[in-house]
N, CA, C, O and CB atoms as a CASP TS submission, in Angstrom:
PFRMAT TS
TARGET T0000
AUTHOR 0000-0000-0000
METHOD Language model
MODEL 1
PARENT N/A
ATOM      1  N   UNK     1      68.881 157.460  63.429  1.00  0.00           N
ATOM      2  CA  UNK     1      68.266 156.474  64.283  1.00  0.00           C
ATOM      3  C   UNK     1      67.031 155.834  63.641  1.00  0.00           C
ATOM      4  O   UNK     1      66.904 154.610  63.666  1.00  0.00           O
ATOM      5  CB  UNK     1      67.897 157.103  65.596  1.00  0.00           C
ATOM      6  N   UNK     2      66.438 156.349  63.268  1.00  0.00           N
ATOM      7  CA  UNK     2      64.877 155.596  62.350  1.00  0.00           C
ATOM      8  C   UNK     2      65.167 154.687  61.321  1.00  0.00           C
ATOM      9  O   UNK     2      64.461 153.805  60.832  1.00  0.00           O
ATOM     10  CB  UNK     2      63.870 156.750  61.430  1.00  0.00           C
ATOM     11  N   UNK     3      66.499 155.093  61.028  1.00  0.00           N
ATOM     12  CA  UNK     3      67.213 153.984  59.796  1.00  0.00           C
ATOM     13  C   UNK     3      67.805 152.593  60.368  1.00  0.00           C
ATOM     14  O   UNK     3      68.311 151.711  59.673  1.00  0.00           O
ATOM     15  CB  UNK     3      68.666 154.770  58.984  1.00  0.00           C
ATOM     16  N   UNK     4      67.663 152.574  61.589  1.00  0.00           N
ATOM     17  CA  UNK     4      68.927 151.790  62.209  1.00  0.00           C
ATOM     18  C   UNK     4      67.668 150.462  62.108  1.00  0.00           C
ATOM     19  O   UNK     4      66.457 150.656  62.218  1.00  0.00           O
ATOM     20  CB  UNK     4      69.801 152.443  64.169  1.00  0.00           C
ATOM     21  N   UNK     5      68.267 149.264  61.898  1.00  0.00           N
ATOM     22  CA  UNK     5      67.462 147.754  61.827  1.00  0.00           C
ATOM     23  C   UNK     5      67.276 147.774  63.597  1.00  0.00           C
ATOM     24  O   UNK     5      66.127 147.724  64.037  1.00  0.00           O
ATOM     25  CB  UNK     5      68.662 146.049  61.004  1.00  0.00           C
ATOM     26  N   UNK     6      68.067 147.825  64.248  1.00  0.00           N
ATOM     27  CA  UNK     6      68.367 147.210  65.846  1.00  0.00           C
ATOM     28  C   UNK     6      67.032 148.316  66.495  1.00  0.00           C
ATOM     29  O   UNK     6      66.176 147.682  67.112  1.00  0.00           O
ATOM     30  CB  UNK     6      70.521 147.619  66.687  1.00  0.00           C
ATOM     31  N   UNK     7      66.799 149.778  66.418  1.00  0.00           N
ATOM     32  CA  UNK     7      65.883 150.457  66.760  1.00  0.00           C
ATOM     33  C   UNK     7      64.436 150.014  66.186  1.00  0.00           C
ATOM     34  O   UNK     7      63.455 150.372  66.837  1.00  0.00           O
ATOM     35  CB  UNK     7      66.284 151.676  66.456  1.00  0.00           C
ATOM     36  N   UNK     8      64.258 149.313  65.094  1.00  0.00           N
ATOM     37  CA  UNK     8      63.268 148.780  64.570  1.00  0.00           C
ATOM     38  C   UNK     8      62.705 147.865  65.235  1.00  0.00           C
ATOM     39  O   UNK     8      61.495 147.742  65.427  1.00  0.00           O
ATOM     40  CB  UNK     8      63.496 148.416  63.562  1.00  0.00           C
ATOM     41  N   UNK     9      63.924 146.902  65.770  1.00  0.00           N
ATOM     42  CA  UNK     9      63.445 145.863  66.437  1.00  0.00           C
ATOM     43  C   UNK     9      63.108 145.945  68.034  1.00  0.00           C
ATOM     44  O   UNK     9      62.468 145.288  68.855  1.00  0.00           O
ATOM     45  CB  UNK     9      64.353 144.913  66.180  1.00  0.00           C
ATOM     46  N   UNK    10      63.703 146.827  68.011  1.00  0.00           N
ATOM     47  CA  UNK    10      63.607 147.554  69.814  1.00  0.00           C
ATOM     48  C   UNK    10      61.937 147.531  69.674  1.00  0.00           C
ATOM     49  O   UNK    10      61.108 146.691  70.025  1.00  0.00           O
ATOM     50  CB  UNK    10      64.490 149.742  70.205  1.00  0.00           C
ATOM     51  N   UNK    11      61.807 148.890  68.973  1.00  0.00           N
ATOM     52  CA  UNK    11      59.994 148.547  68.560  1.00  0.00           C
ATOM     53  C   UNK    11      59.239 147.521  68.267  1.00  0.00           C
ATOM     54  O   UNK    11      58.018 147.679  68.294  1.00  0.00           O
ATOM     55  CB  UNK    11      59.561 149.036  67.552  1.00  0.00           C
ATOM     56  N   UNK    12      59.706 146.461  67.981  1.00  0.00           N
ATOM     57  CA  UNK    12      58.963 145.210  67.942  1.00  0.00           C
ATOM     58  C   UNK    12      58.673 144.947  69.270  1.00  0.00           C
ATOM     59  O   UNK    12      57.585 144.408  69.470  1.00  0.00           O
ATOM     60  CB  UNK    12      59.672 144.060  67.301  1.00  0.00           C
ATOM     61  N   UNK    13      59.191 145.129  69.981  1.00  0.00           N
ATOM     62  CA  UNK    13      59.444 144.648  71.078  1.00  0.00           C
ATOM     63  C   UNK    13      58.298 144.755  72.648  1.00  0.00           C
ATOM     64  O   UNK    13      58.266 144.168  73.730  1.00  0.00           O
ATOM     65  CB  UNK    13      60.717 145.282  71.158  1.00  0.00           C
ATOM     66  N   UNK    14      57.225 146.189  71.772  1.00  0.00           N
ATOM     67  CA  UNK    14      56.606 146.714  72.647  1.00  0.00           C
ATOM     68  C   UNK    14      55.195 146.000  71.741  1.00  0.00           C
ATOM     69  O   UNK    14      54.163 146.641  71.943  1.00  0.00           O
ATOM     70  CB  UNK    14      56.931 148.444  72.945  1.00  0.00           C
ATOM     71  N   UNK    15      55.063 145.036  70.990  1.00  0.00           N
ATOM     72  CA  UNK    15      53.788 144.559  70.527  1.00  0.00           C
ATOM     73  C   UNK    15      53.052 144.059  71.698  1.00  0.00           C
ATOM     74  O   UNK    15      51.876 144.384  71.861  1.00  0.00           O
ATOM     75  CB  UNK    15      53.922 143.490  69.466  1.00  0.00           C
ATOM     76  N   UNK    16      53.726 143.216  72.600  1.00  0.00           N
ATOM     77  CA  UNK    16      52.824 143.011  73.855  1.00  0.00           C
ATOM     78  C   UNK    16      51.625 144.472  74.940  1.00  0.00           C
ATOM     79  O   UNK    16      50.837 144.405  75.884  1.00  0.00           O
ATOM     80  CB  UNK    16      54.159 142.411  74.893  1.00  0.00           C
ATOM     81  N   UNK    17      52.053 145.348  74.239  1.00  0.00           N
ATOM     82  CA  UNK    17      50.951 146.728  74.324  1.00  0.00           C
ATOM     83  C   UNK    17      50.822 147.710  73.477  1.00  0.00           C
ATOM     84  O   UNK    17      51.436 148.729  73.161  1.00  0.00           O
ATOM     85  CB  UNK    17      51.124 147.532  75.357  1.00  0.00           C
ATOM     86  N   UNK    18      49.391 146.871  73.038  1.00  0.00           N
ATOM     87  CA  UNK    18      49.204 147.728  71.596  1.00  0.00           C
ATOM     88  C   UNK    18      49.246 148.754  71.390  1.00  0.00           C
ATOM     89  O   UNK    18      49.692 149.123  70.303  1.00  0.00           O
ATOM     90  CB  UNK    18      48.315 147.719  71.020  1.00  0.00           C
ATOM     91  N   UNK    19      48.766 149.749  72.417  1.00  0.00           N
ATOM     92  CA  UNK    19      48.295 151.068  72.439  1.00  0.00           C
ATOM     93  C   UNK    19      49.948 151.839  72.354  1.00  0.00           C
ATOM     94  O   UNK    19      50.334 152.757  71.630  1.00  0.00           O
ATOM     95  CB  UNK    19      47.209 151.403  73.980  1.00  0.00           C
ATOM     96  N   UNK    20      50.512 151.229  73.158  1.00  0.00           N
ATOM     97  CA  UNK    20      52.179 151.678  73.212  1.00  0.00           C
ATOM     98  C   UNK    20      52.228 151.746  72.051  1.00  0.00           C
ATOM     99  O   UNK    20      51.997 152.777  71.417  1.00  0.00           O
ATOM    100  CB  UNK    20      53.406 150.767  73.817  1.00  0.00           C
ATOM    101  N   UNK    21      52.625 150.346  71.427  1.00  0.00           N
ATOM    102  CA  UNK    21      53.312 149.856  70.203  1.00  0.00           C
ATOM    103  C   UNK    21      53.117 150.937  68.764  1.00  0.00           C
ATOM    104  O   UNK    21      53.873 151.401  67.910  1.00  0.00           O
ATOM    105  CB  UNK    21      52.625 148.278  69.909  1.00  0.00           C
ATOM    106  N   UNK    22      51.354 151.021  69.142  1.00  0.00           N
ATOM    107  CA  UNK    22      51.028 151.890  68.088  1.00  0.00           C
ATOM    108  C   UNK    22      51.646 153.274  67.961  1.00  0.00           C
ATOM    109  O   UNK    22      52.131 153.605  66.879  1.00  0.00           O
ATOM    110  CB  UNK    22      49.722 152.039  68.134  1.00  0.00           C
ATOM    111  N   UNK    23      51.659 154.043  68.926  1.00  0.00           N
ATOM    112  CA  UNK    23      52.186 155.323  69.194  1.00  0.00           C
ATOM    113  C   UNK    23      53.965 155.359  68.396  1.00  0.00           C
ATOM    114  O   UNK    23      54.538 156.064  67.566  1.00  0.00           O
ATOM    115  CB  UNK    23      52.124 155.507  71.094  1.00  0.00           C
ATOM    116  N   UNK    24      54.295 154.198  69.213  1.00  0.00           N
ATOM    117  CA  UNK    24      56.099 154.280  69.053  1.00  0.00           C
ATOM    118  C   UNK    24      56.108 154.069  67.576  1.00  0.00           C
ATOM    119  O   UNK    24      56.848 154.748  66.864  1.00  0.00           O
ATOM    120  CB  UNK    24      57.210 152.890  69.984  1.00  0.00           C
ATOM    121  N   UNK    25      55.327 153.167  67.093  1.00  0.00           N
ATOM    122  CA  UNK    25      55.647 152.513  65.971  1.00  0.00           C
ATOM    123  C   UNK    25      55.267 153.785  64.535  1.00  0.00           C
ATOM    124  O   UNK    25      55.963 153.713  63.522  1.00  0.00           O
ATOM    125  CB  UNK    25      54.655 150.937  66.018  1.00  0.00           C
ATOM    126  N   UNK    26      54.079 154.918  64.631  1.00  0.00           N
ATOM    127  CA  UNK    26      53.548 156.091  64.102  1.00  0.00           C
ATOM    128  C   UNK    26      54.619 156.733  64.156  1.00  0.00           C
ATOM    129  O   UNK    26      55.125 157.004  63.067  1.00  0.00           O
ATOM    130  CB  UNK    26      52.431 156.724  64.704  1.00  0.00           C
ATOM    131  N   UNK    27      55.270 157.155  65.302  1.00  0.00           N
ATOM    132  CA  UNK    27      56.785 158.079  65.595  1.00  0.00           C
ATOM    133  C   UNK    27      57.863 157.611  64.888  1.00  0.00           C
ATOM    134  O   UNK    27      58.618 158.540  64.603  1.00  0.00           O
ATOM    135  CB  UNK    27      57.363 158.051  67.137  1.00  0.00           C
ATOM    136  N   UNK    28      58.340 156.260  64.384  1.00  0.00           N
ATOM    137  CA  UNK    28      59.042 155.818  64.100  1.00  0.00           C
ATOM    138  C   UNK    28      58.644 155.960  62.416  1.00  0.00           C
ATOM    139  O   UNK    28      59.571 156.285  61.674  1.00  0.00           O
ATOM    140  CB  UNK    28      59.199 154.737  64.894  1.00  0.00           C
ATOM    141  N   UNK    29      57.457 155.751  61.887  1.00  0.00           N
ATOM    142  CA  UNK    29      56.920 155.810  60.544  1.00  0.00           C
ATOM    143  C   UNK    29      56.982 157.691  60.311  1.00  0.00           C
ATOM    144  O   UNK    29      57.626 157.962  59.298  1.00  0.00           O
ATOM    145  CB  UNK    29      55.117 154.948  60.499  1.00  0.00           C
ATOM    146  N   UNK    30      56.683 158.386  60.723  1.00  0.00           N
ATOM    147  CA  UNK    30      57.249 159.917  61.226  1.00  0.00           C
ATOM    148  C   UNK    30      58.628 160.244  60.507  1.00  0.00           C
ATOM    149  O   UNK    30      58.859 160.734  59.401  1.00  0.00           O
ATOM    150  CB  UNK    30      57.563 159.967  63.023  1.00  0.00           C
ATOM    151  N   UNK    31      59.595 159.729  61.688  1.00  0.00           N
ATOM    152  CA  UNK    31      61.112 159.671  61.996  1.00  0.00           C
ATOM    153  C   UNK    31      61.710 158.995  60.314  1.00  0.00           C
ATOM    154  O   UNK    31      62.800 159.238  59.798  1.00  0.00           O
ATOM    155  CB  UNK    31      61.473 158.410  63.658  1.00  0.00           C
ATOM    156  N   UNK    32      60.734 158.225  59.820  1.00  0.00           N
ATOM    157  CA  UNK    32      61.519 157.703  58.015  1.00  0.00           C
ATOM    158  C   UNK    32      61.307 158.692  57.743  1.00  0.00           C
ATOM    159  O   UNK    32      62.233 159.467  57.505  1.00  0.00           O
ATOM    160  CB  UNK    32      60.956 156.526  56.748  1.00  0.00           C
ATOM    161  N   UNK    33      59.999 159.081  57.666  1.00  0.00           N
ATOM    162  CA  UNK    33      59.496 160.030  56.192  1.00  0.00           C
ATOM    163  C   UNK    33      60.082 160.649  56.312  1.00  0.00           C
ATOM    164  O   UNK    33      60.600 160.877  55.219  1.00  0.00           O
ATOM    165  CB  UNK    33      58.295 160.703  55.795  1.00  0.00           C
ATOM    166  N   UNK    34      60.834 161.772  57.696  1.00  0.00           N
ATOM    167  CA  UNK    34      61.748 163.126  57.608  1.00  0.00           C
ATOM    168  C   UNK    34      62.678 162.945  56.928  1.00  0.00           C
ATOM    169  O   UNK    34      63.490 163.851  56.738  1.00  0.00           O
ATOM    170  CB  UNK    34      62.309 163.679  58.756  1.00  0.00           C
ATOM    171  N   UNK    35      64.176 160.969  57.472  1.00  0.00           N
ATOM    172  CA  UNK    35      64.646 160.929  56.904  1.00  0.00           C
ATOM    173  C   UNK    35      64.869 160.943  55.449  1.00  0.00           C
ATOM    174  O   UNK    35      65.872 161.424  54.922  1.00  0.00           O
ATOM    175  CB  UNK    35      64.755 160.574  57.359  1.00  0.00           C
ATOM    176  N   UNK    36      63.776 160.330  54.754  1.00  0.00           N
ATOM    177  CA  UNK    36      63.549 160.027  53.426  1.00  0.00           C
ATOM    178  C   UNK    36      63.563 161.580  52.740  1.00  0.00           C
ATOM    179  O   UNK    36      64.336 161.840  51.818  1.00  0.00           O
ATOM    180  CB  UNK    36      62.089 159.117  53.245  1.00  0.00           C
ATOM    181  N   UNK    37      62.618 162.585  53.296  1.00  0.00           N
ATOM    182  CA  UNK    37      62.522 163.657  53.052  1.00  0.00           C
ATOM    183  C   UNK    37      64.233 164.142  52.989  1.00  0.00           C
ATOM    184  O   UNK    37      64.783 164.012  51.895  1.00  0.00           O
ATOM    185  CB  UNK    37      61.512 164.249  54.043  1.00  0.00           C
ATOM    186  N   UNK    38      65.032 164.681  54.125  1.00  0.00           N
ATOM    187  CA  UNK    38      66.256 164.781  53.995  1.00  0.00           C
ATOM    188  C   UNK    38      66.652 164.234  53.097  1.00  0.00           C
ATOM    189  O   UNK    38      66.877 165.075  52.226  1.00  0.00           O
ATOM    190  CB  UNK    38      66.831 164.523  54.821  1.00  0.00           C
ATOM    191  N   UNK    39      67.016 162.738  52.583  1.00  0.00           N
ATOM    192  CA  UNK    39      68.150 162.027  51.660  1.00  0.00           C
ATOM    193  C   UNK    39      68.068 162.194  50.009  1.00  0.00           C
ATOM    194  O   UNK    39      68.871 161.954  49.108  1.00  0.00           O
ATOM    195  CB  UNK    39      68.064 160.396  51.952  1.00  0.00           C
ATOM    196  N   UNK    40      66.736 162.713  50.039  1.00  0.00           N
ATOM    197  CA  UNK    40      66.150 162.351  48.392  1.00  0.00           C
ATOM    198  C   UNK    40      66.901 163.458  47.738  1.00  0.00           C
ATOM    199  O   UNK    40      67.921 163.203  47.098  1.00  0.00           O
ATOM    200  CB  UNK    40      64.212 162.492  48.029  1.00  0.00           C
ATOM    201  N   UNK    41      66.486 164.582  47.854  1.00  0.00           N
ATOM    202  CA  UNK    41      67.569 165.308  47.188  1.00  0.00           C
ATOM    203  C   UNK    41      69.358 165.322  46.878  1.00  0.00           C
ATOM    204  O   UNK    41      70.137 165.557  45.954  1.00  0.00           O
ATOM    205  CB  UNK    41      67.343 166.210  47.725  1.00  0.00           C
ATOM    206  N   UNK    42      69.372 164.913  48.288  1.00  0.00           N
ATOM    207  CA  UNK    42      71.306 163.930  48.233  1.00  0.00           C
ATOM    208  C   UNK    42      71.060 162.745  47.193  1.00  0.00           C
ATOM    209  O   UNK    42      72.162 162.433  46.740  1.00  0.00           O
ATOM    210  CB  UNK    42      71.978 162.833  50.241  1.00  0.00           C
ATOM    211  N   UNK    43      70.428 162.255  46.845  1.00  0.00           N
ATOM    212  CA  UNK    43      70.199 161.017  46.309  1.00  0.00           C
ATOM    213  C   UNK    43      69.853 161.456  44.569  1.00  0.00           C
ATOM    214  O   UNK    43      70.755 161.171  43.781  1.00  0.00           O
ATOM    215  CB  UNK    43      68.865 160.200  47.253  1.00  0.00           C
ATOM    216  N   UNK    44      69.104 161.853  44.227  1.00  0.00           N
ATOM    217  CA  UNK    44      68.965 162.794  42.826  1.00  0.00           C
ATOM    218  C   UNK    44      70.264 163.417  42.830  1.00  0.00           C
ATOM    219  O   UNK    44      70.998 162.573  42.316  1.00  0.00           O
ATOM    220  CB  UNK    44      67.674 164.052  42.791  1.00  0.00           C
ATOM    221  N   UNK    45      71.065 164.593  43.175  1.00  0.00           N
ATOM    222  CA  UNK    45      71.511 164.607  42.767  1.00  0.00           C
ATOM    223  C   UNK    45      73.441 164.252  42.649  1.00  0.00           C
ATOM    224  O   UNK    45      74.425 164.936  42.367  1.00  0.00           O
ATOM    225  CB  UNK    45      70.806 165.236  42.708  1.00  0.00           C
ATOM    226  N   UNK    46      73.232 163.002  42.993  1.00  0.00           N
ATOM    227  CA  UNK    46      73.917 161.679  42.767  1.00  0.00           C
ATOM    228  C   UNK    46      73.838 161.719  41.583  1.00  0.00           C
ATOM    229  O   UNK    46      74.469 162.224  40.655  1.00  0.00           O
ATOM    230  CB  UNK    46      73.430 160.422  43.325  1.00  0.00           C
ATOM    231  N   UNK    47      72.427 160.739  41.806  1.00  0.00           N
ATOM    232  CA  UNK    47      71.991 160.376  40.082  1.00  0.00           C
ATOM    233  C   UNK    47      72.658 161.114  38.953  1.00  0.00           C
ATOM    234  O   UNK    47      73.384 160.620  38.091  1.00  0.00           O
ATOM    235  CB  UNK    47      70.403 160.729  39.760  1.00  0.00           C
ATOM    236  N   UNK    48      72.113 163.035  39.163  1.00  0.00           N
ATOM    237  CA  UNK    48      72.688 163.572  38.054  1.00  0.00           C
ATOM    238  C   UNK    48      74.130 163.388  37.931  1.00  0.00           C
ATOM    239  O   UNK    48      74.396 163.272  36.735  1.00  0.00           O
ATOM    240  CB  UNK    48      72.393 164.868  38.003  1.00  0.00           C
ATOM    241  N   UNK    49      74.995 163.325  38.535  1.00  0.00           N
ATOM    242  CA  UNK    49      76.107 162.987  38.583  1.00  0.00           C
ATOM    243  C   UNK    49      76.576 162.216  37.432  1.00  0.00           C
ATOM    244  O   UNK    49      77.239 162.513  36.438  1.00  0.00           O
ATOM    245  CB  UNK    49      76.236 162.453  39.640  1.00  0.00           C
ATOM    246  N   UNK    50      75.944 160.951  37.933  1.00  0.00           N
ATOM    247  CA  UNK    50      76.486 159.755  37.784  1.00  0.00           C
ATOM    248  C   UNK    50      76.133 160.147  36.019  1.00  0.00           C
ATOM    249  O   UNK    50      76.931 160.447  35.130  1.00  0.00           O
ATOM    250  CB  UNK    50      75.719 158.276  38.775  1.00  0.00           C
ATOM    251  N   UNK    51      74.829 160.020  35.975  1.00  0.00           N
ATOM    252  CA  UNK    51      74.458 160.398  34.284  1.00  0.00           C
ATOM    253  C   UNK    51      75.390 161.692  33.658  1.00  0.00           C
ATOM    254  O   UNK    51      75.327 161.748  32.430  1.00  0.00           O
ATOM    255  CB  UNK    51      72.607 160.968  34.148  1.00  0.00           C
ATOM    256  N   UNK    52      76.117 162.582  34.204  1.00  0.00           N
ATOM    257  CA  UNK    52      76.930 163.325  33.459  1.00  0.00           C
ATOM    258  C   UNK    52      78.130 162.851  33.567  1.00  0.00           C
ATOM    259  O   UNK    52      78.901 163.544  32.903  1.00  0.00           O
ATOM    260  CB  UNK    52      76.903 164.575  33.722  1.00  0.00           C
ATOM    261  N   UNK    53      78.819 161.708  34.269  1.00  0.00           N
ATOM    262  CA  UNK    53      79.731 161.309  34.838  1.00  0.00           C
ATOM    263  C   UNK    53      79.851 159.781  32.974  1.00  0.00           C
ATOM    264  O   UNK    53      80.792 159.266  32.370  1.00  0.00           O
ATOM    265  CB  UNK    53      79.244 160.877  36.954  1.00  0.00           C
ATOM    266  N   UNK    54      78.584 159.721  32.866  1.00  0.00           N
ATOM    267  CA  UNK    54      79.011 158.819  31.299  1.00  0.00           C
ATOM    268  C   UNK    54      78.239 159.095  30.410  1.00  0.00           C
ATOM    269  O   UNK    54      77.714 158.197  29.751  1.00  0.00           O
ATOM    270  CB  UNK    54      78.951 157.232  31.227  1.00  0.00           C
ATOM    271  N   UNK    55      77.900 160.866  30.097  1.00  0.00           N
ATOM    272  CA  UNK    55      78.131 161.191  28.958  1.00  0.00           C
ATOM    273  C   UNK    55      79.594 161.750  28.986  1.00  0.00           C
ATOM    274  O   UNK    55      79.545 162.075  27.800  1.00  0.00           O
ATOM    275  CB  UNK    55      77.094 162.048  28.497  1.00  0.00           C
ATOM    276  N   UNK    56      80.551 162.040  29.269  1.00  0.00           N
ATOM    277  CA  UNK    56      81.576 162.514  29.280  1.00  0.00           C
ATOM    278  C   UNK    56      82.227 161.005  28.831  1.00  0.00           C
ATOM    279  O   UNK    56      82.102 160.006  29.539  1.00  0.00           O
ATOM    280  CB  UNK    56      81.922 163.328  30.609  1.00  0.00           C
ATOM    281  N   UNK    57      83.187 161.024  27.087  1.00  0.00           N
ATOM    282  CA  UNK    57      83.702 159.814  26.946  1.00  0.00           C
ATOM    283  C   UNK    57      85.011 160.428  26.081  1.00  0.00           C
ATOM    284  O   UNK    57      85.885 159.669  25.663  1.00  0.00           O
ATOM    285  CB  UNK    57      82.626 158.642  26.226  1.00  0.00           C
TER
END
């Protein structure tokens, strides 16, 4: 869900109260970093993959 564009914009949505906006919008900056945290290691080791995937010829 923190990845999703349409939930992003949902949060735009609450700029008419800042104090809201701010809160949702911190939770939502939160909600990446975990994701980001989760994916990076799926994501490296991809990478290694891919780099042993063309030394092999």
């Amino acid at each position: 869900m923190p990845t999703d564009y349409g939930v992003l914009c949902l949060v735009f949505l609450l700029l008419g109260w800042p104090a809201l906006f701010t809160i949702v919008y911190g939770l939502f900056f939160v909600a990446n970093l975990g994701a980001l945290a989760i994916a990076l290691p799926r994501w490296f080791r991809q990478m290694r993959e891919l780099g042993r995937k063309s030394d092999v010829r």
